[in-house]
C-alpha positions as CSV (number, residue, x, y, z in Angstrom):
1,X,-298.9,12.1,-114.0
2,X,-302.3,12.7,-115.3
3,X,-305.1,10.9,-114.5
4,X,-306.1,10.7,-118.4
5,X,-303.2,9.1,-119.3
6,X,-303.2,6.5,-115.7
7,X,-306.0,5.5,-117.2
8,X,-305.3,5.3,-120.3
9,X,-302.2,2.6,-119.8
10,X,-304.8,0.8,-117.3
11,X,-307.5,0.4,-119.7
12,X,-304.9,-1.5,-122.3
13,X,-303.5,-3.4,-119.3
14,X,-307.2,-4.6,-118.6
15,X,-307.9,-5.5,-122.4
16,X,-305.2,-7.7,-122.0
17,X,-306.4,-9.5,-119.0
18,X,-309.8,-10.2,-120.8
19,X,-308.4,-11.0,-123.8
20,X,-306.6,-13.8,-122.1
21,X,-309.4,-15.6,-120.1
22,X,-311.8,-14.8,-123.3
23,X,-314.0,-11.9,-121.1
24,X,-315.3,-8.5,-123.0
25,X,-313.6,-5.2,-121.5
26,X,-317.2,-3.8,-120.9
27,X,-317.4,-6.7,-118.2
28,X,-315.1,-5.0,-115.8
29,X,-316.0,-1.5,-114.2
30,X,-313.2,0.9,-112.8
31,X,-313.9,2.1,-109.2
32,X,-311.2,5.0,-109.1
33,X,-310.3,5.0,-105.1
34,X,-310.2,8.5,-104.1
35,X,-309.3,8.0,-100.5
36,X,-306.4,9.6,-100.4
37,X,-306.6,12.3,-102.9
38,X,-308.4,15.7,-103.3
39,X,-312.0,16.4,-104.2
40,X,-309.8,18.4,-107.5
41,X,-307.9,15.1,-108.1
42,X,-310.8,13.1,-108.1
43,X,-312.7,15.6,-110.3
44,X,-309.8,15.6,-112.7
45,X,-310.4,11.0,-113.2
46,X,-314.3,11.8,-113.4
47,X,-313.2,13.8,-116.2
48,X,-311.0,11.3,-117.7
49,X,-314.2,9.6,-118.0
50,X,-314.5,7.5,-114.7
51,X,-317.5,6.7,-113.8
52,X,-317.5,5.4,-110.3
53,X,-315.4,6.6,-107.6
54,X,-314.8,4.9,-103.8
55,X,-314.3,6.1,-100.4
56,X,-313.9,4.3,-97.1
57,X,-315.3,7.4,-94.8
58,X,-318.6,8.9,-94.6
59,X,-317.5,12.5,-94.4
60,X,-314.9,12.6,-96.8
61,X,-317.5,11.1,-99.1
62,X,-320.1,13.8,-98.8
63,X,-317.5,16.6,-98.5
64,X,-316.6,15.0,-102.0
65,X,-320.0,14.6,-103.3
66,X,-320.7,18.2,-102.8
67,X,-317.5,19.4,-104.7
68,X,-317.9,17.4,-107.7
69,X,-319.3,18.1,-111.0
70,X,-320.5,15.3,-113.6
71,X,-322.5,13.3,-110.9
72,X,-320.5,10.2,-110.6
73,X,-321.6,7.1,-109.1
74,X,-320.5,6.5,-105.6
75,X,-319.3,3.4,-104.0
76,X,-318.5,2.9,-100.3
77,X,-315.4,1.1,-100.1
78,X,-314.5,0.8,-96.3
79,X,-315.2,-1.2,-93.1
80,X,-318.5,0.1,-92.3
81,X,-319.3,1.4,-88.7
82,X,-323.4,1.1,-87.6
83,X,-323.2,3.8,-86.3
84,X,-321.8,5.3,-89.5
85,X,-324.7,3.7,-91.7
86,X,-327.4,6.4,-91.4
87,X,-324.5,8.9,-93.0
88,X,-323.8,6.5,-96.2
89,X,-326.6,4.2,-96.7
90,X,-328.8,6.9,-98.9
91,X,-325.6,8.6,-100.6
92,X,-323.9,5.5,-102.2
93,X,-325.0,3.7,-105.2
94,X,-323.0,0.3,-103.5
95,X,-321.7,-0.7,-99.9
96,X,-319.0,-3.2,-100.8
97,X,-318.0,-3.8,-97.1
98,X,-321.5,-5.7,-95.7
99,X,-320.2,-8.2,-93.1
100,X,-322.5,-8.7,-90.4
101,X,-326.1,-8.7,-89.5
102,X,-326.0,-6.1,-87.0
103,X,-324.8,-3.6,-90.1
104,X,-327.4,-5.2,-92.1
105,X,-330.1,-4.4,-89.6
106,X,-329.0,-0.6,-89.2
107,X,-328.4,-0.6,-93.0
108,X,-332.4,-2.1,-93.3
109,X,-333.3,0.5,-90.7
110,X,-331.6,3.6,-92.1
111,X,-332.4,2.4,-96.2
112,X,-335.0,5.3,-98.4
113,X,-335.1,2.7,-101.0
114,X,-333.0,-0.3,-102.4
115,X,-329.2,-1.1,-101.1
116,X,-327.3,-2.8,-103.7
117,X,-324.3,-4.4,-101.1
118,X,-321.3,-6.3,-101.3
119,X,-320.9,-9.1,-98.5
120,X,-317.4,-8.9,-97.8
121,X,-315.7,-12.4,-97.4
122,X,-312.3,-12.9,-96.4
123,X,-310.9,-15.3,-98.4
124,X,-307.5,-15.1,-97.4
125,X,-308.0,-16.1,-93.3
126,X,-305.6,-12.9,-92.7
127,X,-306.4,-11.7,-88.8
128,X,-306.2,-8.5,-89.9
129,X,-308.5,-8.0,-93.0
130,X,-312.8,-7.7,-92.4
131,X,-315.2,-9.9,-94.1
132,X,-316.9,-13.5,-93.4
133,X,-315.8,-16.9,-93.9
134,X,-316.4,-18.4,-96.7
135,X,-318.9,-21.0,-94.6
136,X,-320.5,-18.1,-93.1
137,X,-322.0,-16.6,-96.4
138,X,-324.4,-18.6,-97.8
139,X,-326.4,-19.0,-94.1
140,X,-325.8,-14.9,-93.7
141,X,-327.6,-14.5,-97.2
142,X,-330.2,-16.5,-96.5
143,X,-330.6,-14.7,-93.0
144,X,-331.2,-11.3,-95.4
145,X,-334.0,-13.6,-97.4
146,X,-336.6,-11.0,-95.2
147,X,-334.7,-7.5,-95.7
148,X,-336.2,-5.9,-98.3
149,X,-334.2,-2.7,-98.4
150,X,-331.2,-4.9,-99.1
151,X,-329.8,-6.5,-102.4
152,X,-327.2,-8.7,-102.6
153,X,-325.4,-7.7,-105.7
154,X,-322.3,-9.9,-105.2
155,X,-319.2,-10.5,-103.3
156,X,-316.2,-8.9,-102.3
157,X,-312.9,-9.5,-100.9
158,X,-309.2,-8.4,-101.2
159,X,-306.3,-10.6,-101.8
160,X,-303.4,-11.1,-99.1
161,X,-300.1,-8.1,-99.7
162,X,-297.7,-11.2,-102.2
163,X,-295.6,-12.0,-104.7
164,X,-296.8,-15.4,-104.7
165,X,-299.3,-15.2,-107.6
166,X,-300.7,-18.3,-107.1
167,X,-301.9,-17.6,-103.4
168,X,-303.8,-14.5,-104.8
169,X,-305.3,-16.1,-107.6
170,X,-306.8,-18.8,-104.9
171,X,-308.1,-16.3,-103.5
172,X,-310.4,-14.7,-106.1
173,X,-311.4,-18.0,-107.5
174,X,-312.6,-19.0,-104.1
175,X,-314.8,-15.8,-104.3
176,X,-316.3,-16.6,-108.0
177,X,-316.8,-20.3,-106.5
178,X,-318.8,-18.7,-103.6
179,X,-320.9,-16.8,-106.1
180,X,-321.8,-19.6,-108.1
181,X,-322.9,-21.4,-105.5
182,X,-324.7,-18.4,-104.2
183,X,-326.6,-17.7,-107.5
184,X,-327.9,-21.5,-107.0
185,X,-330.2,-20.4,-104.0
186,X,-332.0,-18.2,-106.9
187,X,-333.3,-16.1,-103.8
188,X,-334.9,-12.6,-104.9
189,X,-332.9,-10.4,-103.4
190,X,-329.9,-11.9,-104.3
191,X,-329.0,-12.0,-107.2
192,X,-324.9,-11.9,-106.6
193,X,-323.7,-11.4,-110.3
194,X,-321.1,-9.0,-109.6
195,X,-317.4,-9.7,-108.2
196,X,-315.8,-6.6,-106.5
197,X,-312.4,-8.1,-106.0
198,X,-308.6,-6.7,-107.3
199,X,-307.1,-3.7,-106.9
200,X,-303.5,-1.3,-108.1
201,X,-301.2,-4.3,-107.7
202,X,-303.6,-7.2,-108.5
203,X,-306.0,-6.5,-110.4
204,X,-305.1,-8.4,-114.1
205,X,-305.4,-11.6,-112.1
206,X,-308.0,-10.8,-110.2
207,X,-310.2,-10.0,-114.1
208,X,-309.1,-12.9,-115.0
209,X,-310.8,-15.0,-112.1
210,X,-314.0,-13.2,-112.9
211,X,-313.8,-9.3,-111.3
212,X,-316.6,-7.0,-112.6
213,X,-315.6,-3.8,-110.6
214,X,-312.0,-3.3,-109.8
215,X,-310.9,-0.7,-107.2
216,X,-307.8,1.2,-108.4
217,X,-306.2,4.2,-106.3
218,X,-302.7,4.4,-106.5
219,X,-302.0,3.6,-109.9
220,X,-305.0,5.9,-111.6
221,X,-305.0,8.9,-109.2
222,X,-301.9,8.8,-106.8
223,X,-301.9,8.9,-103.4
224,X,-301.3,12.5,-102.2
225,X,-301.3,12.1,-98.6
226,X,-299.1,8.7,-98.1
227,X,-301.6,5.9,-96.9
228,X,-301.9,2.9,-97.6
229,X,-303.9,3.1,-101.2
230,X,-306.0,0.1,-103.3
């Protein structure tokens, strides 16, 4: 199916969503996840009019950013490696995946100017997702008072694989919690007014606990090679 139309049914499904929790549409940015799909498919939702498109691995990302016409805005989506860092750091517009301080030391090392991050928080307690505990963030932030390359522009997290709506809705509410509480400290270089949090399968709830960038792969530009998409 075409992008232009994936997006299309998307856009009406996330009108919805705002009109029931009383939120403007322009709130909520679409991060088109183009993991798993070609630097043609990816060009085809830039021209659908995405603006911002995700990838979890540095060379895919810059074999991408050299293919594609429009100059969208890129956002690094995966677990990142420090090693990795000095590859990403000064071609992303956003890191959503900052989780430690040994990253945010490389990432402080590596930085040409201003890195707008997500602190990844794992809100769900799965073993097997990345991201901080919810008691951890507030003392890590703090601990980045001194960075200067660094800007905390909010919070990430992804919900737990369920049917049970209620246990993902917990989930993203405990993230917009967390950010309150994080705007509180009023610190300079973290200002935390975003919420990257929802993606294919989740996302109407998760705009309706607060989201401000939602990542979407599967349901706006396939998933050509058969991984595991957002």
């Amino acid at each position: 199916m075409r992008v232009v139309d994936n997006l299309r049914h998307i856009n009406e499904r996330i009108n919805e969503a705002c009109n029931r929790s009383g939120r403007s549409s322009d709130e909520v940015t679409v991060i088109a996840v183009t993991k798993y799909v070609s630097p043609e498919r990816a060009q085809e939702a830039v021209d659908a009019g995405i603006t911002c498109l995700g990838e979890n691995r540095d060379a895919e990302l810059l074999r991408k950013q050299e293919m594609m016409k429009g100059n969208p805005e890129w956002h690094f989506i995966g677990s990142l490696q420090s090693r990795k860092a000095k590859a990403v750091v000064n071609a992303v517009s956003y890191i959503h995946s900052l989780d430690r301080l040994s990253l945010a030391k490389e990432i402080e090392k590596r930085a040409e100017g201003t890195v707008q991050c997500f602190v990844q928080v794992n809100t769900s307690l799965e073993p097997s997702k990345h991201g901080m505990k919810k008691e951890e963030v507030i003392p890590f932030i703090q601990e980045l008072s001194g960075f200067e390359h660094i800007v905390v522009a909010g919070l990430m997290t992804m919900a737990p694989l369920t049917d049970d709506q209620d246990q993902i809705r917990s989930c993203f509410r405990a993230l917009r919690e967390l950010r309150d509480q994080v705007q509180e400290l009023k610190q300079p270089n973290a200002p935390c007014t975003e919420l990257s949090m929802g993606m294919s399968n989740d996302f109407e709830i998760a705009i309706e606990e607060g989201a401000t960038y939602i990542r979407i792969g599967s349901s706006l530009v396939g998933n050509e090679t058969g991984g595991v998409q957002q």
